[in-house]
DSSP file (Angstrom, degrees, kcal/mol; ACC not computed):
  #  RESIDUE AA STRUCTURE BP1 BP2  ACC     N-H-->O    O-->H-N    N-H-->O    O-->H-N    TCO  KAPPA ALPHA  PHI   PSI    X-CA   Y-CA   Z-CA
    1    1 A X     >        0   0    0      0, 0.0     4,-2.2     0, 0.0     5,-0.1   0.000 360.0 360.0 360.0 -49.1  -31.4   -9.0   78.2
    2    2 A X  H  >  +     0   0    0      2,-0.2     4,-2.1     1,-0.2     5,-0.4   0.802 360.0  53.0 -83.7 -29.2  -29.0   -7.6   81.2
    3    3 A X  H  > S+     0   0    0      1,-0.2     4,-2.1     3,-0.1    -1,-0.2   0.973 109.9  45.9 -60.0 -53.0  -28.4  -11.5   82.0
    4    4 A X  H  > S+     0   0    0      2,-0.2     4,-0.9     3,-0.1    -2,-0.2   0.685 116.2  42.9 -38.8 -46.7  -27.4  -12.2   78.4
    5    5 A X  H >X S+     0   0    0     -4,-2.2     3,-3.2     2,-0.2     4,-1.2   0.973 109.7  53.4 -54.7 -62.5  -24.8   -9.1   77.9
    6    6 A X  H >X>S+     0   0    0     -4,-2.1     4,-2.2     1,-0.3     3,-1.7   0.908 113.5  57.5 -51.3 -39.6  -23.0   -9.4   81.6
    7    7 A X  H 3X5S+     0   0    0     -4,-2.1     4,-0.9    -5,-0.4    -1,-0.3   0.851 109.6  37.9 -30.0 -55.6  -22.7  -13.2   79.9
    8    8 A X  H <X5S+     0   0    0     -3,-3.2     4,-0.5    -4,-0.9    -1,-0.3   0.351 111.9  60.5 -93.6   8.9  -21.2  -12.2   77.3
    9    9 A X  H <<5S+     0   0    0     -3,-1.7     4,-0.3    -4,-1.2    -2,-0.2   0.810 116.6  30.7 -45.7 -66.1  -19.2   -9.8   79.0
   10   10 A X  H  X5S+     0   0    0     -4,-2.2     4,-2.2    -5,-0.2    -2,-0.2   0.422 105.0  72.5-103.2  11.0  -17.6  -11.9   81.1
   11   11 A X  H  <<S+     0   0    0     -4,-0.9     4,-0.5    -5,-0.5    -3,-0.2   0.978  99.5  60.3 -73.1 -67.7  -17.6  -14.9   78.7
   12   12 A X  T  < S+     0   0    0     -4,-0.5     3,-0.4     2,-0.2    -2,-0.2   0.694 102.8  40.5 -19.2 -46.7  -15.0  -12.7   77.0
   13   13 A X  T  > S+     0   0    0     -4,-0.3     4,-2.4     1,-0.2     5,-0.2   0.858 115.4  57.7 -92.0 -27.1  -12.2  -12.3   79.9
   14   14 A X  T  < S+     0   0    0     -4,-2.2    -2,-0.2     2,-0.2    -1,-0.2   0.591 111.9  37.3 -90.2  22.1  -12.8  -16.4   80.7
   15   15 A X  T >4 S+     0   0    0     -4,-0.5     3,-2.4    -3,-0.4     2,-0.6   0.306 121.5  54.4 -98.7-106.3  -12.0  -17.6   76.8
   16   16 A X  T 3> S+     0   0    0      1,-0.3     4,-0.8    -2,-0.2    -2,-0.2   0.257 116.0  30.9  35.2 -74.0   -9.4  -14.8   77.3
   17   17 A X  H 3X S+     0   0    0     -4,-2.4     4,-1.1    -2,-0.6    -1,-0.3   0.574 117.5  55.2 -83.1 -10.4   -7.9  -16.1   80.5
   18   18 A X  H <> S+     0   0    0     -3,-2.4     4,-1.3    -5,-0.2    -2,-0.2   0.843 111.5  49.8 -87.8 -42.7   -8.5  -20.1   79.6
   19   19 A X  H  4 S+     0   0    0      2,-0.2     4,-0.3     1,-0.1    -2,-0.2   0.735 110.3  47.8 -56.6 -28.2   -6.5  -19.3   76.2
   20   20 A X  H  < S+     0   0    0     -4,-0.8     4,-0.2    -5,-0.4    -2,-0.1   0.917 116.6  46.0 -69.2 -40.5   -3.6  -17.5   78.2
   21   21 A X  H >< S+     0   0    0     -4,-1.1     3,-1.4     1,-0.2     6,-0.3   0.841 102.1  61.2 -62.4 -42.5   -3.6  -20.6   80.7
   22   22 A X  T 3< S+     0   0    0     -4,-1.3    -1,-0.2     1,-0.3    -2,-0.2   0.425 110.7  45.5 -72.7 -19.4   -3.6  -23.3   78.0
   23   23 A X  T 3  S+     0   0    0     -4,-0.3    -1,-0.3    -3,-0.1    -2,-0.2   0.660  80.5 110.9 -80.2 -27.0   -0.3  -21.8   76.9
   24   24 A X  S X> S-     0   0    0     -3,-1.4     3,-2.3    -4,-0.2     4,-0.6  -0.317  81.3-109.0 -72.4 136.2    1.3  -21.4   79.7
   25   25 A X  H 3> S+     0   0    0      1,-0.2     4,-3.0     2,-0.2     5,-0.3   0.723 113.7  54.7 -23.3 -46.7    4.6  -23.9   80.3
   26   26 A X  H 34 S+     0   0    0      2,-0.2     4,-0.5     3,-0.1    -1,-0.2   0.753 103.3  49.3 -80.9 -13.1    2.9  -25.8   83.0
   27   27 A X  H X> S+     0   0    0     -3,-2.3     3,-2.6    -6,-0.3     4,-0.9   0.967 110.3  55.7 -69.1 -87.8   -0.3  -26.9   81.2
   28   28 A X  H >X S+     0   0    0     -4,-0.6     4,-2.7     1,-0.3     3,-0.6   0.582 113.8  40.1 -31.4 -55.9    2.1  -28.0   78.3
   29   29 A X  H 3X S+     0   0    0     -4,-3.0     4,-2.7     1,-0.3    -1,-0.3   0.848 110.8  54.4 -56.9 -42.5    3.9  -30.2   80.8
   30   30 A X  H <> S+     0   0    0     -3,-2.6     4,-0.8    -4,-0.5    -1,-0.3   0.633 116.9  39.8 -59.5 -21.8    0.7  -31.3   82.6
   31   31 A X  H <X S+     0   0    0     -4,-0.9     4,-1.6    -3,-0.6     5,-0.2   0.873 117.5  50.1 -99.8 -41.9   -0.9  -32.7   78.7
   32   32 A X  H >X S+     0   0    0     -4,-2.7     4,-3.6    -5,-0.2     3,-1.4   0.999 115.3  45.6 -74.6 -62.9    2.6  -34.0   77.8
   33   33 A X  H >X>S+     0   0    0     -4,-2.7     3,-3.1     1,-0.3     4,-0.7   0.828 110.8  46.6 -13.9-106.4    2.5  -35.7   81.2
   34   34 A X  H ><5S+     0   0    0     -4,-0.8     3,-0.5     1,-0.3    -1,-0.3   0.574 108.4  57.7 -13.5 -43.6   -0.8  -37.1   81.1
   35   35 A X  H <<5S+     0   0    0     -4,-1.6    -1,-0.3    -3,-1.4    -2,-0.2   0.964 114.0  40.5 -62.4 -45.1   -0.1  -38.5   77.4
   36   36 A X  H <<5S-     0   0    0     -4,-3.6    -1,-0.3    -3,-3.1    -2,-0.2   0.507 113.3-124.8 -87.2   9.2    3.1  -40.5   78.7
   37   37 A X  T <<5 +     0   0    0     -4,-0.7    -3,-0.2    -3,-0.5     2,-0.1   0.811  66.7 121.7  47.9  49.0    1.2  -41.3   81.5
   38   38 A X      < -     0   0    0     -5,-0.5     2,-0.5    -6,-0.2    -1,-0.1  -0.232  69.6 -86.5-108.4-158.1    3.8  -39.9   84.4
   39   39 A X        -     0   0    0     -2,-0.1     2,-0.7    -6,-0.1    -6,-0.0  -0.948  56.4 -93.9-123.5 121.6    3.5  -37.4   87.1
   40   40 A X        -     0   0    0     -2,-0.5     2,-0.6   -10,-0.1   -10,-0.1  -0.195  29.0-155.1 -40.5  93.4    4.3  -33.6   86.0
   41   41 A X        +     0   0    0     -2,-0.7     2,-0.2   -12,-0.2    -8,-0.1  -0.802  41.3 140.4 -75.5 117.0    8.0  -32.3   86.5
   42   42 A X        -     0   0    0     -2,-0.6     2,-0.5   -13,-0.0   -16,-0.0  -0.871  33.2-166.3-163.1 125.9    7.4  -28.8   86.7
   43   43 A X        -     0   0    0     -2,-0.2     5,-0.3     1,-0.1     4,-0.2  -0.917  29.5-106.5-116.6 112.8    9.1  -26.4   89.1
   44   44 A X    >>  -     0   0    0     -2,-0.5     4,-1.2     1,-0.1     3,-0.6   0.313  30.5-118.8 -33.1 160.8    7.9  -22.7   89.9
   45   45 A X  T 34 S+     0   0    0      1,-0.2     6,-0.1     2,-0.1    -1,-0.1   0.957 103.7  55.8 -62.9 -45.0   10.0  -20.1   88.4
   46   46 A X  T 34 S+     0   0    0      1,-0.2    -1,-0.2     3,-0.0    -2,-0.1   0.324  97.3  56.7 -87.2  21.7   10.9  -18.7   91.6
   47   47 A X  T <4 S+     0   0    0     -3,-0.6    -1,-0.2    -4,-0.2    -2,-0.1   0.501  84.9 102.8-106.0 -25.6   12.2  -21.2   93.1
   48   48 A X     <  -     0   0    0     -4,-1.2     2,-0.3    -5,-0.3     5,-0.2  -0.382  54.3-148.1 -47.8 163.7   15.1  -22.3   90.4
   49   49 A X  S >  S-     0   0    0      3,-0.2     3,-2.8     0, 0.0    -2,-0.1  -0.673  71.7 -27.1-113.0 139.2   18.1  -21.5   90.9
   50   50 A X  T 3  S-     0   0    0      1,-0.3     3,-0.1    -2,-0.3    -2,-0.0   0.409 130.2 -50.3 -15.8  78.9   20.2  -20.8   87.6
   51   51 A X  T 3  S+     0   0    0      1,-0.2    -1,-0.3    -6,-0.1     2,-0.2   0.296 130.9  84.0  57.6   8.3   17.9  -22.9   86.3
   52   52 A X    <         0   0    0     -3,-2.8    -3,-0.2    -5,-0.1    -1,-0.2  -0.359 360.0 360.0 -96.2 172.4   18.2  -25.5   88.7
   53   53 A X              0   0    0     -2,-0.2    -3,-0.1    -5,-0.2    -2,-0.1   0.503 360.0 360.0-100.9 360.0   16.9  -26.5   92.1
């Protein structure tokens, strides 16, 4: 019983945190990637420069 809640306890924050990721700009790029069969252009946010490198 206590094994089964904390499961579903924390089963809850990882679909939670797996949906948040699965959105995020650098997954997109990483799937889109993969499809065309290239290597991922993807550059942190804090390292642009007005949007640039």
């Amino acid at each position: 019983m206590i094994k089964s809640s904390l499961d579903n306890y924390i089963g809850l924050y990882d679909r939670i945190g797996m949906q948040a990721g699965l959105g995020a700009p650098e997954s997109i790029e990483g799937f889109r990637a993969f499809e065309e069969r290239r290597f991922p252009n993807w550059v942190h946010p804090g390292l642009r420069l007005d949007g640039r490198l």
